[in-house]
N, C-alpha and C positions, 0 to 999 in steps of 0.2 A: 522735787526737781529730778528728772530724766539725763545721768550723765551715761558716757559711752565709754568703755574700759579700750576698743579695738575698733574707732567711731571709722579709720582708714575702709573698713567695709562696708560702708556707707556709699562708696561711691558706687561698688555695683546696681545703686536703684538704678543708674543710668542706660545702666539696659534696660528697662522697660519700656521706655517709647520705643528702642530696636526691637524689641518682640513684638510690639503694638505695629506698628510700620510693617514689619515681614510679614506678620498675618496678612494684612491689608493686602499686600502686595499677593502674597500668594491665592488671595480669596479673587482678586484680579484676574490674575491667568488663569484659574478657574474659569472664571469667567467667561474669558475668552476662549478655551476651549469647547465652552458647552454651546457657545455659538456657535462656533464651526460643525458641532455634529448638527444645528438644522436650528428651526424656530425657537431658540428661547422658550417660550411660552410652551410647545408642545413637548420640550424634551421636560420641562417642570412639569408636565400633566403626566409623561411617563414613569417620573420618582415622586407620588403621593406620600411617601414618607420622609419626605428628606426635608430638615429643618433649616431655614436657612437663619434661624436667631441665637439655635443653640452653640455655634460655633464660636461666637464673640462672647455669649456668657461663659465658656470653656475657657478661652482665652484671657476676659478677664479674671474668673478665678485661680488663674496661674498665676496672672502676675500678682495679684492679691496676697496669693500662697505666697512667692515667688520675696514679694516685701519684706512679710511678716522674718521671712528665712535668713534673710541680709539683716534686718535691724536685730535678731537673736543673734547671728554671727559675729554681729557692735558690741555683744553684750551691755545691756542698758540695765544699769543700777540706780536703786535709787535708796529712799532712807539714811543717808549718809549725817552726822551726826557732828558737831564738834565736841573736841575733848582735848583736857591736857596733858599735855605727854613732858614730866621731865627729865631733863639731862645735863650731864656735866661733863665739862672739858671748857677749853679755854677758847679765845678770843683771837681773830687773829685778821689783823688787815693788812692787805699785801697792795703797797704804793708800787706801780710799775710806770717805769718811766718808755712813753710814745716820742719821744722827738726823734727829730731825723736823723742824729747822729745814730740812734739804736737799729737801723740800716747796715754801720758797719760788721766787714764781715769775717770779727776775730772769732766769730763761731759759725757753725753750721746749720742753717745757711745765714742769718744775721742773729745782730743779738738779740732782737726783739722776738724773733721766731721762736729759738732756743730759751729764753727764759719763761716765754708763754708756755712752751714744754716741760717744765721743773715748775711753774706752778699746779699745772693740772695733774704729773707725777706728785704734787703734796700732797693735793685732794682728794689723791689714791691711797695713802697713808692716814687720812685724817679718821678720828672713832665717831665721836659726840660733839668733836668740837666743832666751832662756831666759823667761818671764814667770807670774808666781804673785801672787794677789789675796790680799790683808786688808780685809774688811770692821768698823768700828769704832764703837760710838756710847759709853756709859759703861764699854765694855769692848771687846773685839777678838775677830777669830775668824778661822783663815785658811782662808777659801772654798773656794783652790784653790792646792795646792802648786806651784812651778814646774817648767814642764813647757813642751814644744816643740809640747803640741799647742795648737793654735789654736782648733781647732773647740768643744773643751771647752771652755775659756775662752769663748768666747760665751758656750756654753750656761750654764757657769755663773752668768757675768755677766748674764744673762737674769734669773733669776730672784731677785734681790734687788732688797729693798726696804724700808723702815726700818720693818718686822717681821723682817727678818734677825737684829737685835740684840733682845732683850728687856730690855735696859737702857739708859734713853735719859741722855743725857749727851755728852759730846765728850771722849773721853781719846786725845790726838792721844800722847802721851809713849808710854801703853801699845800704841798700836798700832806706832810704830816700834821697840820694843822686841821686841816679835812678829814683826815683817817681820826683825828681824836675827837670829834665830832661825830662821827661813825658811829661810834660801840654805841652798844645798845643799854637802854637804862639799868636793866638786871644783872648787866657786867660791873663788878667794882676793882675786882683783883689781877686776875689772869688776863690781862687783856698785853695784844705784843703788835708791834707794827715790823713791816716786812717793806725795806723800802729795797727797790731793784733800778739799778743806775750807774751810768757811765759816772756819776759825778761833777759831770760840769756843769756846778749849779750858778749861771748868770743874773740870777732874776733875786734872791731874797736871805733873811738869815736862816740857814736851815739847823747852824748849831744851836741856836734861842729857839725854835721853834721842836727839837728833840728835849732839853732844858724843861722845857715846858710839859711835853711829855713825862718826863722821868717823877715831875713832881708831884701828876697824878695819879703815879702806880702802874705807868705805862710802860713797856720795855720798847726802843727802839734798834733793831738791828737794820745791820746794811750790808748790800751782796752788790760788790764792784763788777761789774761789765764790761770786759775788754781788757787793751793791753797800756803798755805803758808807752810803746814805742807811737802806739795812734795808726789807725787806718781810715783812706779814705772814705765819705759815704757815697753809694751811689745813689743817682739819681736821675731819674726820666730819660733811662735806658745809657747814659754818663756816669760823669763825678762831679757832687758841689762844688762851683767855685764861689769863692767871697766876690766882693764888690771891684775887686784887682785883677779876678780872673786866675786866681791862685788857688789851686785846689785844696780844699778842708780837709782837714786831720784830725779825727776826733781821738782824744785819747785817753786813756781812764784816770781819775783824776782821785787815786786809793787816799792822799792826805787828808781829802773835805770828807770822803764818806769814813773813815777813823774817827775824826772827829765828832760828826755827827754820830758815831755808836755809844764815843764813847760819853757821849753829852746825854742819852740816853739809855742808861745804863743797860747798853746790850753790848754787841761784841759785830765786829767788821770782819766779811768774809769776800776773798777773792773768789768767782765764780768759776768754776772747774769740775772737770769730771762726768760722771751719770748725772750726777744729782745736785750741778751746778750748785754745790755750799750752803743746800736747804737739811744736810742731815745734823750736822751738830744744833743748828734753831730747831729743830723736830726735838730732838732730844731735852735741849733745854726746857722748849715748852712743856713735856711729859713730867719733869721734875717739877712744875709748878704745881699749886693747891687746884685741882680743880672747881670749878664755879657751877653751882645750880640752876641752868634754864628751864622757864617754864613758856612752851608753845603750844600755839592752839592750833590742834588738826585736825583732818576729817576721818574718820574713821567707821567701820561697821555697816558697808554700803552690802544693801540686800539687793540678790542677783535675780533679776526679770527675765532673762534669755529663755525660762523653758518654759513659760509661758507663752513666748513668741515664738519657739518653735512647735508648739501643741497647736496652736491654731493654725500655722504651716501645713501642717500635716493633715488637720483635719479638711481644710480648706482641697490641698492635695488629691486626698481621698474624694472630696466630690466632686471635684473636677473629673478623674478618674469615669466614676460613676453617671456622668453626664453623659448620654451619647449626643449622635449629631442625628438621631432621628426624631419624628413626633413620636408624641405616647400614644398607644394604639386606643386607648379609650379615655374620653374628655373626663375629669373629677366630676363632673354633674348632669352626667349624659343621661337623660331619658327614655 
């Protein structure tokens, strides 16, 4: 199989029909000048040498050349192989709460914004270890399995936003229930949940559902969002009101996520500072036993580029050596 290391260079094949087109074009007014000097016909009888076929096989062995040069510039590997690669470090699902209270704007510029920036700062910190997202509002959904890639996680943490969930509410119980469902089978020990939340959970029991964690060797922690006094949310260019017309105040609700820490034997942080209260769970986590993952990847992809640039080149060359007249003597002239 034929993969591309830099495939974005691929799009230059699209100039070959421009090249193919501009020839045309210019073979055109050609054309129409050789009219103007007089009969077509006799001003061809006055250039005996002039080839009027070798000019497009010129042209197509540029663009020919021209191909080979752009798909080498793809770099196209192939031989790619799988193989297991292991590693250790821990486990870690980070529950972030999408409802629309996470709008409020006790941080810069809301809370949901800012804590999506303190996960992607952990994934800057993380070595070997493992990390998978649950997004949550009246129900859950797991974003992004755990996985060692990093970059994915961005990306996917990119693109959420409390349209992620279509059902608004706060069911903190269902999302840890979900994230313990997560880990992957080769995790037994160092596994830790990361749940991120105003706290106001309306929807289910989320201290039985931490409980539950604790007593399969799960750590649950929780990192409060927001203030105590409560701020409005906004909304579609306003501020939510309830069903009264009374504008909503969401406000952080530290008792329920204490509880739920401490029902899962982690510990409850108020979110503050650079590092919005992910450095002492960093820490923690490094004090754990690390765990042995074993993944399958690709590896030892052999590089085709200079193969594709050798026939470039030679192609090059005879295009070069092509002129645009006949050969003065036929190969089997008698």
């Amino acid at each position: 199989m034929l993969m591309f290391a830099n495939y974005q260079y691929l799009y230059l094949l699209l100039l070959i029909p421009v090249f193919l087109v501009g020839y045309a074009l210019l073979r055109y007014l050609r054309g129409k000048r050789v009219k103007a000097l007089g009969d077509p016909v006799l001003v061809e009888a006055l250039m005996p040498s002039r080839s009027r076929s070798k000019g497009w096989v010129r042209m197509g062995l540029f663009c020919l050349a021209f191909a080979f040069f752009v798909v080498g510039l793809a770099r196209p590997r192939t031989g790619a192989r799988l193989a297991e690669r292991k590693t250790k470090g821990a486990e870690i699902i980070v529950a972030l709460d999408v409802s629309n209270s996470m709008l409020a704007q006790d941080y810069s510029p809301n809370r949901l914004e800012r804590a999506k920036l303190a996960i992607s700062r952990l994934t800057d910190r993380l070595q070997e270890d493992r990390i998978g997202l649950v997004i949550f509002a009246g129900t859950s959904f797991v974003q992004l399995p755990v996985t060692t890639d990093y970059v994915s996680a961005k990306m996917f943490l990119g693109s959420i936003d409390t349209g992620s969930i279509p059902v608004q509410g706060t069911a903190i119980g269902d999302a840890i229930r979900l994230c313990i469902k997560s880990f992957s089978a080769q995790s037994e020990k160092s596994r830790v949940i990361v749940v991120i939340s105003d706290g106001e959970n309306h929807e289910d029991d989320a201290v039985g559902a931490a409980k539950q964690a604790a007593e399969l060797g799960i750590k649950v922690y929780t990192i409060g969002v927001g203030s105590a006094e409560g701020q409005p949310i906004p909304m579609d260019g306003g501020l939510l009101r309830d069903k009264d017309g009374e504008i909503v105040v969401t406000k952080l609700n530290e008792q329920m996520l204490r509880d739920v820490a401490k029902a899962g034997n982690g510990a409850y942080i108020h979110a503050g500072g650079e590092e919005f209260g992910l450095n002492p769970i960093v820490q923690d986590i490094r004090r754990m036993e690390d765990e042995e993952f074993g993944s399958v990847v690709f590896e030892e992809y052999d590089e085709q580029y200079m193969y594709f640039f050798g026939v470039a080149l030679l192609l090059f060359v005879i295009q070069m050596l092509i002129g645009e007249r006949k050969p003065r003597r036929k190969l089997f002239e008698v």
